[in-house]
C-alpha positions in Angstrom: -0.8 -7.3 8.4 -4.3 -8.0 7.8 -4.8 -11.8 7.9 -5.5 -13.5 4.8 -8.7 -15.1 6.3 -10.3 -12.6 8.4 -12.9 -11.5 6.1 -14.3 -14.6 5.4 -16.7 -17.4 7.5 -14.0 -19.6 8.0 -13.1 -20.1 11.7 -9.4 -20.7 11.6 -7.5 -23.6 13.0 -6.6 -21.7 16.5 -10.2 -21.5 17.4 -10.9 -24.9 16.2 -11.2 -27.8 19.4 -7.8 -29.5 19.8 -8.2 -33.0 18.1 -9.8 -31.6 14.8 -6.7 -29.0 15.3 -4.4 -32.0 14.9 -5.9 -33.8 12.3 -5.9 -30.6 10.5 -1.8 -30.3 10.8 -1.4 -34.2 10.1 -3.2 -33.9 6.6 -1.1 -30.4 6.1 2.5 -32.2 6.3 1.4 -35.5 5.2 0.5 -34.0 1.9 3.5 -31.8 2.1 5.6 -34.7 2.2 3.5 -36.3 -1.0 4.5 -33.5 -2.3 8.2 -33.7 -2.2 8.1 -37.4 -2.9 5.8 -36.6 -5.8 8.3 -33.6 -7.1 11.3 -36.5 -6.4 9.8 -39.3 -8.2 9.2 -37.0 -11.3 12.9 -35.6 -11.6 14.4 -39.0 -11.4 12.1 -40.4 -13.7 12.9 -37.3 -16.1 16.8 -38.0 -15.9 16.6 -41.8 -16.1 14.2 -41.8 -19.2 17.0 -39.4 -20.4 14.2 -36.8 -21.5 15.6 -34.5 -19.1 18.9 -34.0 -20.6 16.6 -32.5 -24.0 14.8 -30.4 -21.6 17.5 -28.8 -20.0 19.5 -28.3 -23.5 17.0 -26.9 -24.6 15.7 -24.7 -21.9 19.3 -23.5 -20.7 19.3 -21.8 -24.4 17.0 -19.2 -23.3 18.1 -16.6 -21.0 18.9 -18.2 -17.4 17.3 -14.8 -15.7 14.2 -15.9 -17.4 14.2 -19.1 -15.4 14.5 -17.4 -12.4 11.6 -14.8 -12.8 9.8 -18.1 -13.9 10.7 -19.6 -10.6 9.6 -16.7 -8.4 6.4 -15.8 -10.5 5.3 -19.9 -10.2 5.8 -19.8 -6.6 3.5 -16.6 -6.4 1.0 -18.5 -8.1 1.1 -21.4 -5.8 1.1 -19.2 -2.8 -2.5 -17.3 -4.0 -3.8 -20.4 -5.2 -2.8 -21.8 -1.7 -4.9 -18.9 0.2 -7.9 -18.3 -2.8 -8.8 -21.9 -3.4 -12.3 -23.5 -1.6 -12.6 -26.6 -2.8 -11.0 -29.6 -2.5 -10.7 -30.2 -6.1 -9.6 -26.8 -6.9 -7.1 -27.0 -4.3 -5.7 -30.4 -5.3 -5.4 -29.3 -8.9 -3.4 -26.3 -7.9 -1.0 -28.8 -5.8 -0.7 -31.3 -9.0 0.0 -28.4 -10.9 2.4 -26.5 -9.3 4.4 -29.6 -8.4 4.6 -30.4 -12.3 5.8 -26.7 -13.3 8.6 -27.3 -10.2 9.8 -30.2 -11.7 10.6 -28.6 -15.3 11.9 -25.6 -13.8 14.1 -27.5 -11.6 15.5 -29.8 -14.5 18.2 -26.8 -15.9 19.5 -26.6 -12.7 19.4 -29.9 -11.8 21.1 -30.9 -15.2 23.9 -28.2 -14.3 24.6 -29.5 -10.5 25.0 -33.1 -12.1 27.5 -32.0 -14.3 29.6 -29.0 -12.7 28.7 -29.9 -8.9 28.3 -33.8 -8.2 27.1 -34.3 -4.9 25.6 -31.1 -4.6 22.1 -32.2 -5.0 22.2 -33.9 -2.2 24.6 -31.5 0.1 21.8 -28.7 -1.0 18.8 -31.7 0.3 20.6 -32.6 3.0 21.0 -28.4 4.4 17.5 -27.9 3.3 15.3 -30.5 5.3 17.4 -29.2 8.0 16.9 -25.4 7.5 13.0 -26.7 6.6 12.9 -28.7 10.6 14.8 -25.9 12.3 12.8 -23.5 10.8 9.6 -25.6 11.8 10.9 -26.1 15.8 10.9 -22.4 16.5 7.7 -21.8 15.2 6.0 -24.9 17.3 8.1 -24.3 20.2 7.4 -20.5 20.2 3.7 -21.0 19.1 4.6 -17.5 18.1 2.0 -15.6 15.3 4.8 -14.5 12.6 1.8 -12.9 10.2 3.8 -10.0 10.6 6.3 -11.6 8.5 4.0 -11.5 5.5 4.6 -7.9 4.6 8.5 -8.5 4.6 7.9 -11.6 2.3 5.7 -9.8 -0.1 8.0 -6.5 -0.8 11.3 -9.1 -0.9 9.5 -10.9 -3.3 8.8 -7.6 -5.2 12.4 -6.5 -4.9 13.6 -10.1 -6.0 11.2 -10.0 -9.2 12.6 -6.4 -9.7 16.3 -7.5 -9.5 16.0 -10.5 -11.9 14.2 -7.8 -14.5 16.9 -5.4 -13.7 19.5 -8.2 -14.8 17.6 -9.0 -18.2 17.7 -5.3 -19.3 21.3 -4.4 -17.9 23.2 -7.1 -17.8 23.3 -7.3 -14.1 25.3 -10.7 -12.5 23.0 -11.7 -9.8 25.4 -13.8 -8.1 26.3 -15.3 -4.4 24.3 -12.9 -2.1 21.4 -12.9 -4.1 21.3 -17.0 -3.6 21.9 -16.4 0.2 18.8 -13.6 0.1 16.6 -15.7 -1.3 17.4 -18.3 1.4 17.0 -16.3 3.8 13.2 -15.0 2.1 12.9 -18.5 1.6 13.1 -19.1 5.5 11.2 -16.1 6.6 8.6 -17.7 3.9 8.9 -21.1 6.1 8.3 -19.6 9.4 5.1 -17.4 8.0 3.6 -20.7 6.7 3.8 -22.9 9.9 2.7 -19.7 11.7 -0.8 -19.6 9.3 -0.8 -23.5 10.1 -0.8 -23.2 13.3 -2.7 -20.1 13.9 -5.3 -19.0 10.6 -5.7 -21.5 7.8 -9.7 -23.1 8.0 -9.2 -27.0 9.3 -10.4 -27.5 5.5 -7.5 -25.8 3.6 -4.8 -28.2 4.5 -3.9 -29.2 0.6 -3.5 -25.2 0.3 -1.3 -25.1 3.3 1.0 -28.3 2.0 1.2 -26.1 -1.3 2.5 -23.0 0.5 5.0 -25.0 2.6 6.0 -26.9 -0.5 6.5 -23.3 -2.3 8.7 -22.4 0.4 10.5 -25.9 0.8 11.4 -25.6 -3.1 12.8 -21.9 -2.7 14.9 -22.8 0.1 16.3 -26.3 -1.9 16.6 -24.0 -5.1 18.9 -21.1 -3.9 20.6 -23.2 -1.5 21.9 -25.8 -4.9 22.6 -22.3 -6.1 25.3 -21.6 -3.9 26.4 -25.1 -3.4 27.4 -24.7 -6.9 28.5 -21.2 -7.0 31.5 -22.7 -5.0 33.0 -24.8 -8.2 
């Protein structure tokens, strides 16, 4: 796989001397971590205010396949906004953004697991974070370059998008195993972005990187609540 970065000036975070290397990784997961808190503080907001109950009536009338290609095509975004964007301002706006368009996708579903699932918010949380560290360990402790996986990632995506299309037109019930694929996409996505952490991203792209990981962090939560309520 060609790396993402090659072709421009920037000298990635591998060749960079090791102290700006860590500052680089601190600002990557502590803005990764804003992130989640941010995306947390506006769903409970949403639901105490009582506004998300509206939303989710409303938006559970169209189609649900619709809400998944909405998903998938939002965290597409996110991930070339992650590796396109220069500045810092273009790169923070992207963040903001995408965390906004996560939190109304996630308020159908959410809406759904509090009513037909209770407790699986936080069983699906809970199996996340620790499918998020695990995830995280291997690729610190292997120091490993998975770039390769990024050609995998892309044509699952592809084949994801092409499913949920296929289920609008036919009719098809994209059920259990196509929750636990997109988990596992949703890992593979995980390891690839630590990898470009670690190994390509320019030391001044760390709000991009937090945005990738996010992307991934919020597949992984969303197909995992998927099958957490699949079982009631």
């Amino acid at each position: 796989m060609t790396n993402p970065y090659s072709m421009t000036a920037d000298r990635p975070v591998a060749e960079i001397d090791v102290d700006s290397r860590a500052v680089f990784v601190t600002r990557t997961y502590l803005h990764l971590f804003g992130a989640i808190l941010a995306f947390t503080c506006i769903e409970v907001a949403l639901f105490r205010s009582g506004v998300a109950w509206s939303m989710a009536e409303a938006m559970l009338g169209v189609p649900w396949l619709l809400v998944l290609g909405g998903f998938v095509l939002v965290s597409w975004i996110a991930s070339r906004a992650a590796h396109n964007a220069r500045s810092l301002p273009a790169q923070y706006a992207a963040l903001v953004g995408f965390i906004l368009a996560e939190a109304l996708i996630f308020v159908p579903l959410l809406a759904q697991a509090f009513v037909r699932a209770p407790g699986a918010i936080e069983s699906a949380a809970v199996v996340t974070l620790g499918g998020f560290v695990g995830l995280t360990f291997v690729a610190w402790w292997t120091r490993k370059d998975f770039s390769f996986l990024g050609a995998l990632l892309r044509w699952g995506a592809v084949g994801a998008i092409l499913l949920i299309v296929a289920g609008l037109v036919f009719g098809l019930n994209l059920g259990t195993w196509f929750s636990v694929g997109m988990v596992l996409l949703a890992g593979g996505a995980i390891l690839y972005d630590t990898s470009n952490v670690l190994h390509h991203y320019p030391e001044d792209r760390y709000v991009g990187a937090s945005l990738e990981l996010f992307a991934s962090v919020a597949m992984m939560f969303w197909y995992v609540l998927r099958l957490f309520m699949s079982r009631d």
